[in-house]
MARNU-364027 format. One line per 8 residues: for each residue y, x, z of N, C-alpha, C. Coordinates in nm, 2 decimals. Atoms other than C-alpha are relative to their C-alpha. Layout:
! MARNU-364027
Y:X:Z:Y:X:Z:Y:X:Z; ...
//
This chain:
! MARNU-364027
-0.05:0.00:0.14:10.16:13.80:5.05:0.10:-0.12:-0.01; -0.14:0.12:0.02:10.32:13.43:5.07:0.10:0.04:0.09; -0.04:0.00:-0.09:10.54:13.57:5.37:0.09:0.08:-0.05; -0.04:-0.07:0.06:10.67:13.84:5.17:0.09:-0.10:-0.15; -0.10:0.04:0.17:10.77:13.65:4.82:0.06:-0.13:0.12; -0.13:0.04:0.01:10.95:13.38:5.04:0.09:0.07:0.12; -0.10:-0.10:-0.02:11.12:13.68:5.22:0.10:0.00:-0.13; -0.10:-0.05:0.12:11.26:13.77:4.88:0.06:-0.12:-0.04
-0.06:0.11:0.02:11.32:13.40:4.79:0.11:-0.01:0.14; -0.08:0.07:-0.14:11.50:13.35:5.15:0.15:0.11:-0.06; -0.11:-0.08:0.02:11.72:13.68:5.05:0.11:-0.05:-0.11; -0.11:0.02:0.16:11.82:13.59:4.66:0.08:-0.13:0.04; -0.07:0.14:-0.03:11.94:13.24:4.80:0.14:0.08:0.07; -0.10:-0.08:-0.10:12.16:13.45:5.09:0.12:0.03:-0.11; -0.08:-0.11:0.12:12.26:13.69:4.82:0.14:-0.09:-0.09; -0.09:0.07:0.07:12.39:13.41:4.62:0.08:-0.11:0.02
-0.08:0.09:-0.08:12.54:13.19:4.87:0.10:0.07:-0.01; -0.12:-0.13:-0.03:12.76:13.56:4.96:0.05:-0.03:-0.10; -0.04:-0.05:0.09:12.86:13.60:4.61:0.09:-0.13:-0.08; -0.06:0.08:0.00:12.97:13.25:4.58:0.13:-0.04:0.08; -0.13:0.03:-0.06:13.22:13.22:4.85:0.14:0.02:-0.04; -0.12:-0.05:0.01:13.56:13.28:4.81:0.08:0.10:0.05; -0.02:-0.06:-0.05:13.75:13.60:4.80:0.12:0.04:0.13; -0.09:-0.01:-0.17:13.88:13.70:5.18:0.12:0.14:-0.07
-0.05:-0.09:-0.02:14.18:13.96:5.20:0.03:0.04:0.13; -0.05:-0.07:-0.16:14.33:14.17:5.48:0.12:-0.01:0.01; -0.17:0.02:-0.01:14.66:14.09:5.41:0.06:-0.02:-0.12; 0.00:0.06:0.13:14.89:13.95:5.15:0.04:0.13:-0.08; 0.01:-0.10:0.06:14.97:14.29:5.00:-0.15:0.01:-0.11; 0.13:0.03:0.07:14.62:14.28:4.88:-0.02:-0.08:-0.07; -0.01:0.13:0.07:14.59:13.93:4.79:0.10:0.01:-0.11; -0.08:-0.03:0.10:14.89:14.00:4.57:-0.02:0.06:-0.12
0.06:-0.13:0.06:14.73:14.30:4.41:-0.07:-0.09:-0.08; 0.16:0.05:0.11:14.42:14.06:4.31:0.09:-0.15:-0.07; -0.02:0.13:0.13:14.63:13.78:4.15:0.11:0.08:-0.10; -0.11:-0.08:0.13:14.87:14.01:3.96:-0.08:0.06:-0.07; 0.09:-0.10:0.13:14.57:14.17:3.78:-0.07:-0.16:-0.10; 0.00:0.18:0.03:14.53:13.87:3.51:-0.13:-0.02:-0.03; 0.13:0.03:0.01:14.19:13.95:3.48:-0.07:-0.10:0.08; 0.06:0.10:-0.12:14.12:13.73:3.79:0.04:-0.10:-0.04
0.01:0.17:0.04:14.27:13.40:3.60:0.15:-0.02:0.12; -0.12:0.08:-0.10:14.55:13.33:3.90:0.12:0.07:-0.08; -0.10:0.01:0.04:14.85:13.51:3.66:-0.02:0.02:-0.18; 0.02:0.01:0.19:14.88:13.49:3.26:0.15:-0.02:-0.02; -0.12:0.00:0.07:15.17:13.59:3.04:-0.01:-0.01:-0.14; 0.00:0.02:0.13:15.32:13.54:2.72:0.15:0.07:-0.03; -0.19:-0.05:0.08:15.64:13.72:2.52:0.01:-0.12:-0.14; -0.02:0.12:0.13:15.73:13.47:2.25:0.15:0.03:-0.04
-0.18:-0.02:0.04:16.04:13.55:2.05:0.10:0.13:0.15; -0.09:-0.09:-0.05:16.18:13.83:2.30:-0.03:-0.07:0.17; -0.04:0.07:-0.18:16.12:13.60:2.65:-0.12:0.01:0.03; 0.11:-0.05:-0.07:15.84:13.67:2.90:0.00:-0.11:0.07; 0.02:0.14:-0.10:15.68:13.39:3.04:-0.15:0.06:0.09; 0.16:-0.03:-0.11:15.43:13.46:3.38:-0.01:-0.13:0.07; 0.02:0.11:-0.11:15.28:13.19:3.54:-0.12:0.01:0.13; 0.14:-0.01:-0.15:15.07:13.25:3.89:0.00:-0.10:0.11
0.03:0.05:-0.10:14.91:13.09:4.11:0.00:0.04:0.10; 0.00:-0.02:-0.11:14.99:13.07:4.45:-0.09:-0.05:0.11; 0.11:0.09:-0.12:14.72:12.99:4.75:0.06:-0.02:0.09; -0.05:0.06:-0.09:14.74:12.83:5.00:0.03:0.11:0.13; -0.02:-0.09:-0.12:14.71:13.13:5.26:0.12:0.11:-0.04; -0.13:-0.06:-0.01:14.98:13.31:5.07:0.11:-0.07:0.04; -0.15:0.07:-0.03:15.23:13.09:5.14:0.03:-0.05:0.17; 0.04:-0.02:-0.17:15.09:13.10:5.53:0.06:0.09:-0.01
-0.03:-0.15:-0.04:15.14:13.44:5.50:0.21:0.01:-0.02; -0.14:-0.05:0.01:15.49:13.45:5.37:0.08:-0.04:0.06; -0.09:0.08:-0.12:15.62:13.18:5.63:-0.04:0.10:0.12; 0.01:-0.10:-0.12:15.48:13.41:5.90:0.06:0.12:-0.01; -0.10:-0.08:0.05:15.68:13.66:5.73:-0.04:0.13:0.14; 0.06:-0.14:-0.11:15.46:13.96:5.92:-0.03:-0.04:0.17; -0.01:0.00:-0.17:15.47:13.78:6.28:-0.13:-0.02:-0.02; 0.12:0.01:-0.12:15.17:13.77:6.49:-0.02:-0.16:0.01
0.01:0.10:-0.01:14.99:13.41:6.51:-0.09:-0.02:0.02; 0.17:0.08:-0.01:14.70:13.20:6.65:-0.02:-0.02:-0.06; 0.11:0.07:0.08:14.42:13.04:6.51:0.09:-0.13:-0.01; -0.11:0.10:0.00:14.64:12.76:6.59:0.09:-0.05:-0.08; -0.10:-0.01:0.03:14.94:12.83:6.46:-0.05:-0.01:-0.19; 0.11:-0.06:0.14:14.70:12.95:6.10:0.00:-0.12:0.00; 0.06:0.12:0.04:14.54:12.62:6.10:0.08:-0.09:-0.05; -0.10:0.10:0.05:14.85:12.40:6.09:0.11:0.05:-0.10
-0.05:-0.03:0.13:15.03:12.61:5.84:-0.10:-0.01:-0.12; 0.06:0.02:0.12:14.72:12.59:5.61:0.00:-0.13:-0.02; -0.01:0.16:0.03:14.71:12.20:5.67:0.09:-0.04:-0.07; -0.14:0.02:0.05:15.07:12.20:5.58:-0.03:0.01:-0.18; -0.04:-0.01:0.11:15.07:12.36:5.30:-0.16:0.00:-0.14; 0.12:0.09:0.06:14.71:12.25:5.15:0.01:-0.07:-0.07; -0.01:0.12:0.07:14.83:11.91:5.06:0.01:0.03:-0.14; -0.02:0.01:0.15:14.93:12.01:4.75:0.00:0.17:-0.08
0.01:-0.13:0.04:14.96:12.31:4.50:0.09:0.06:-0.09; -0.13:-0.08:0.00:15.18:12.56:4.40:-0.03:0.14:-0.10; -0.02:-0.11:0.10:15.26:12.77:4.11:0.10:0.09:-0.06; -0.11:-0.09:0.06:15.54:13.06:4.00:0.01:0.02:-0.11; 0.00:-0.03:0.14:15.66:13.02:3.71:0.15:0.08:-0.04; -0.07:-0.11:0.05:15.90:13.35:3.59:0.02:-0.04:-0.13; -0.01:-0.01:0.14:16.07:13.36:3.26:0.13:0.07:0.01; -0.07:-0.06:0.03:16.29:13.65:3.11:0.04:0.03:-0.14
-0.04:-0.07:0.19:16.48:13.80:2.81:0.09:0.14:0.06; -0.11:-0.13:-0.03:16.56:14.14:2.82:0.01:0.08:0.12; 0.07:-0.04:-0.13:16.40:14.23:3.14:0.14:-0.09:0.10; -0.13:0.05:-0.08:16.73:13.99:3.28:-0.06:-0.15:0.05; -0.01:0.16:-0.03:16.77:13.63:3.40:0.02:-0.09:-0.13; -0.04:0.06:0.11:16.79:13.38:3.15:0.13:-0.05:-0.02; -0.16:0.06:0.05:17.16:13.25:3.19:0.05:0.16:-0.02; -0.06:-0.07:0.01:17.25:13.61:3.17:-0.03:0.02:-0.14
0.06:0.00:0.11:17.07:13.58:2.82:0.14:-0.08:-0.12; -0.05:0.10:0.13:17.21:13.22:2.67:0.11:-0.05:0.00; -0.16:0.07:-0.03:17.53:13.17:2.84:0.12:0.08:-0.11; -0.08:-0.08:0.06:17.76:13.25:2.58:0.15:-0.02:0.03; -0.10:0.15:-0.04:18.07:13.00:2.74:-0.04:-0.05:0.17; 0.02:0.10:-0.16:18.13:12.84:3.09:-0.05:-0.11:-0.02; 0.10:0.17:-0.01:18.01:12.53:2.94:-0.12:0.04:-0.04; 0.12:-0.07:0.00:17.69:12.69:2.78:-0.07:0.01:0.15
0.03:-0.07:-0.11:17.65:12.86:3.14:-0.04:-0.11:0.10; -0.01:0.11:-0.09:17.71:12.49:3.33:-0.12:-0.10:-0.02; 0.09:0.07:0.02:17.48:12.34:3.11:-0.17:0.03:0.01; 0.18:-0.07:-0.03:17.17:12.59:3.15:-0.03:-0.04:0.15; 0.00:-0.03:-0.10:17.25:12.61:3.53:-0.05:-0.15:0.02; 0.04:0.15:-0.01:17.21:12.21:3.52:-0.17:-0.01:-0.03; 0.14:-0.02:0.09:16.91:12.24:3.31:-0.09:0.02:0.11; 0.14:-0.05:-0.07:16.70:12.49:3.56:0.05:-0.05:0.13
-0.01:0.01:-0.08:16.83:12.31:3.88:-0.04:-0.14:0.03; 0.05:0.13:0.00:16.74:11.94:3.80:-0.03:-0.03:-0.11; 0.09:0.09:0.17:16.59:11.90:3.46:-0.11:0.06:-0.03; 0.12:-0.02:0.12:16.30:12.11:3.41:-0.11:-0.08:0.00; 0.12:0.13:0.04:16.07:11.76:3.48:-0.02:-0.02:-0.15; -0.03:0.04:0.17:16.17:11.73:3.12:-0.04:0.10:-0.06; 0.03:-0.10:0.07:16.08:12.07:2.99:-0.16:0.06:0.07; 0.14:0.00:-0.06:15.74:12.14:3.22:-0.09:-0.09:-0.03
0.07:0.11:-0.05:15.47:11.93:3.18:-0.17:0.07:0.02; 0.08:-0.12:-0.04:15.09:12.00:3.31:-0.06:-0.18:-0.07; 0.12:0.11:0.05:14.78:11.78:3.15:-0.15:0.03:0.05; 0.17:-0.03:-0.04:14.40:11.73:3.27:-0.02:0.03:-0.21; 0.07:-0.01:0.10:14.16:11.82:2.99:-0.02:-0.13:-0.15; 0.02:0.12:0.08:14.13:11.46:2.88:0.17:-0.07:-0.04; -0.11:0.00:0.01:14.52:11.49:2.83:0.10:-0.11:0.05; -0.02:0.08:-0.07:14.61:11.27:3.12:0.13:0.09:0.08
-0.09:-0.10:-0.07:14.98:11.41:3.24:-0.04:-0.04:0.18; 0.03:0.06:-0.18:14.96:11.50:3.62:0.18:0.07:0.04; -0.11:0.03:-0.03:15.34:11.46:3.75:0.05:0.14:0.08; -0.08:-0.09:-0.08:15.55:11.74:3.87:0.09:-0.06:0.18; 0.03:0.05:-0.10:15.57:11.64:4.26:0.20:0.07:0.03; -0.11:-0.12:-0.04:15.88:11.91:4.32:0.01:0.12:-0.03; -0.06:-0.15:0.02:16.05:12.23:4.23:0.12:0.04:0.05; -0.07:-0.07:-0.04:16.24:12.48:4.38:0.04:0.10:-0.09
-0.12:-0.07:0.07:16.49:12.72:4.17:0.10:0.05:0.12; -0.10:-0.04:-0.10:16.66:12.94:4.38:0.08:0.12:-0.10; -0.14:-0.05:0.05:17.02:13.07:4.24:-0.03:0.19:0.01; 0.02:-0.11:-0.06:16.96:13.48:4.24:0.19:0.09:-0.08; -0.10:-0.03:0.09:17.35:13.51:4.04:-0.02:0.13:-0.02; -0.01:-0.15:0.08:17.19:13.80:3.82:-0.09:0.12:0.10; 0.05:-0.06:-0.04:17.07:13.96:4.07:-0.15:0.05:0.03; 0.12:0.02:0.02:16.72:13.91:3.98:-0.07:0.04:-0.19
0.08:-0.03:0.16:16.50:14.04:3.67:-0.05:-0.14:-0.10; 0.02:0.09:0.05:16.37:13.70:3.60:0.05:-0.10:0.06; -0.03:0.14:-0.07:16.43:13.37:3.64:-0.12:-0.10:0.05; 0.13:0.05:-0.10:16.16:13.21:3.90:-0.01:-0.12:0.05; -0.02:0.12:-0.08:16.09:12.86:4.05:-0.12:0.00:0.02; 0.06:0.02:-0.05:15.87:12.76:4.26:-0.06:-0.20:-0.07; 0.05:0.14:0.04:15.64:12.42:4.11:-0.11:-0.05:0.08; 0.11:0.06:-0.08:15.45:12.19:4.31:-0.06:-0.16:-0.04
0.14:0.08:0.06:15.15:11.97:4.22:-0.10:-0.06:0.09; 0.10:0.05:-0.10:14.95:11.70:4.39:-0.14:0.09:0.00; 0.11:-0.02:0.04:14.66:11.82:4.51:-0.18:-0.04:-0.08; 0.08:0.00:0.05:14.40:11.61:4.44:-0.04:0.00:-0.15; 0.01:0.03:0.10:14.47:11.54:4.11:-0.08:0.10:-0.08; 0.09:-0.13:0.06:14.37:11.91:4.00:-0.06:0.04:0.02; 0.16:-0.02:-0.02:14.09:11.90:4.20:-0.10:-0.07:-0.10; 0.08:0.09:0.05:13.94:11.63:3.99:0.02:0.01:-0.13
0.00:-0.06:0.21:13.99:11.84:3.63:-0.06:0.09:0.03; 0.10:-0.13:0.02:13.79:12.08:3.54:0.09:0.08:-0.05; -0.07:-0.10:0.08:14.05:12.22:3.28:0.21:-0.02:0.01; -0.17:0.06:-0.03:14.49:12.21:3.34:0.01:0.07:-0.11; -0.16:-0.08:0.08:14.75:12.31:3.05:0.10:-0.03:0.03; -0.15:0.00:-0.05:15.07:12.35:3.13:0.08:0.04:-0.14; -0.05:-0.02:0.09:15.31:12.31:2.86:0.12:-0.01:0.04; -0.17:-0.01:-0.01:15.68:12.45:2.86:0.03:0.01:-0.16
-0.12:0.05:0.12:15.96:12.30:2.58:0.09:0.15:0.04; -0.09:-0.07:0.09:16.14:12.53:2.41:0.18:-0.01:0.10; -0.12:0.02:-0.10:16.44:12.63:2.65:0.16:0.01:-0.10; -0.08:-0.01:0.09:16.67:12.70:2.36:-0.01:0.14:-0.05; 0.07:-0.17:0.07:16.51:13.09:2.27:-0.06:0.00:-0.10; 0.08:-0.06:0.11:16.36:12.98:1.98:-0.16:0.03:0.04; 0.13:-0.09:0.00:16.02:13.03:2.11:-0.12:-0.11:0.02; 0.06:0.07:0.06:15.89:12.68:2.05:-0.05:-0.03:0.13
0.08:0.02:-0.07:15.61:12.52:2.27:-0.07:0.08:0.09; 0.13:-0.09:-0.02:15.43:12.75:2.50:-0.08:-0.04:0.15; 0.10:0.02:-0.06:15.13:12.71:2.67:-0.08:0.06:0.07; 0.14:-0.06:-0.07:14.84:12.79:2.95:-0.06:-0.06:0.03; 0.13:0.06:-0.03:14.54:12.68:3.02:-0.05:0.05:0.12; 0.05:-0.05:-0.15:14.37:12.77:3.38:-0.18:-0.12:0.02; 0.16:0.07:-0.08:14.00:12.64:3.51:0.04:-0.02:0.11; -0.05:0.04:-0.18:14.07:12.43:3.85:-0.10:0.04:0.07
0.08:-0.07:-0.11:13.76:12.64:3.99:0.02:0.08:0.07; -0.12:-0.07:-0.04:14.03:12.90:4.04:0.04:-0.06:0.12; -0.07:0.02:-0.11:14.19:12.69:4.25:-0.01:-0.06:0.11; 0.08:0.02:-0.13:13.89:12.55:4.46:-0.07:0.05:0.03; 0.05:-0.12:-0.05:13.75:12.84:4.49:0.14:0.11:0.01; -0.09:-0.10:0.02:14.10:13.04:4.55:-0.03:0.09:0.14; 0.01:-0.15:-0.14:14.10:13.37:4.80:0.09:-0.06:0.09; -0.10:0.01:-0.12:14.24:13.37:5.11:0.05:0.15:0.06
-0.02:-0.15:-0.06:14.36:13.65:5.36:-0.06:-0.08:0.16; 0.05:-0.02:-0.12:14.17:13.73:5.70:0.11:0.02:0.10; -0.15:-0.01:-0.14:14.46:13.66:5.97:-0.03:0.07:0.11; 0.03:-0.14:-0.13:14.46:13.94:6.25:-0.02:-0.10:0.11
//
């Protein structure tokens, strides 16, 4: 009888070790799939006055995966690109009007146009900011903005964030200033369990 109930205690423990880990993929296709559905917490949007704002989070094994860009790799090779890119963390932040780019939106003038292009290539420290819970800003580390001239649905950059700092919050908001759309303050919120507990992909 006692051999039997801590059988069953031995299993529910198991059960709920499994159910705790973090979710594995088979490739980033997949991984993809499960942060684009916003139910999972890694992407959240907003339209505000006509402009679409997405913000997702990126893991650390997608951004393995996308440097391997489909090649074949060791354990090796895996290990020291996850080291790499571990240190810190990394979020996409999209914004459109009109299903377009935003200078295709606000540029109404070459100087208009010079002065947006300025804007999203060295100023949005000034228009980003991210806070712990206890509204302690945590520093935008670096951003990437890459030029798509139009050729692109939105306008995308890449933001990066110490890591420890947002290990050691329970709760992040991220607030973006008013680009000049009229669409005021906007804001997200995220749980940093998300992002210490984030998925990975199973490397062939």
């Amino acid at each position: 009888m006692q051999s039997n109930f801590l059988t069953i205690i031995y299993s529910s423990f198991i059960f709920i070790c499994v159910g705790c880990r973090p979710m594995s993929f088979q490739d980033e296709t997949d991984l993809l799939t499960y942060l684009k559905n916003e139910e999972n917490g890694y992407l959240q949007s907003k339209q505000i006055n006509g402009v679409q704002y997405q913000l997702m989070y990126k893991p650390t094994d997608l951004l393995v995966s996308q440097e391997l860009n489909g090649k074949k790799a060791n354990q090796a090779t895996i290990d020291s690109l996850r080291s790499k890119y571990d240190r810190y963390r990394y979020y996409n932040l999209s914004m459109s009007k009109n299903n377009k780019e935003l200078l295709t939106n606000v540029a109404r003038d070459r100087q208009q146009f010079g002065s947006m292009v300025n804007t999203l290539s060295f100023g949005m420290e000034q228009y980003i900011h991210l806070f712990t819970e206890k509204r302690d800003t945590i520093a935008l580390l670096d951003y990437v903005y890459p030029r798509m001239y139009g050729m692109s649905k939105s306008t995308s950059m890449l933001l990066v964030y110490p890591k420890e700092e947002l290990a050691n919050s329970e709760q992040i908001n991220f607030s973006i200033a008013d680009l000049g759309f009229g669409t005021g303050e906007v804001s997200f919120n995220q749980s940093t369990e998300l992002i210490i507990d984030q998925p990975s992909i199973h490397f062939q």
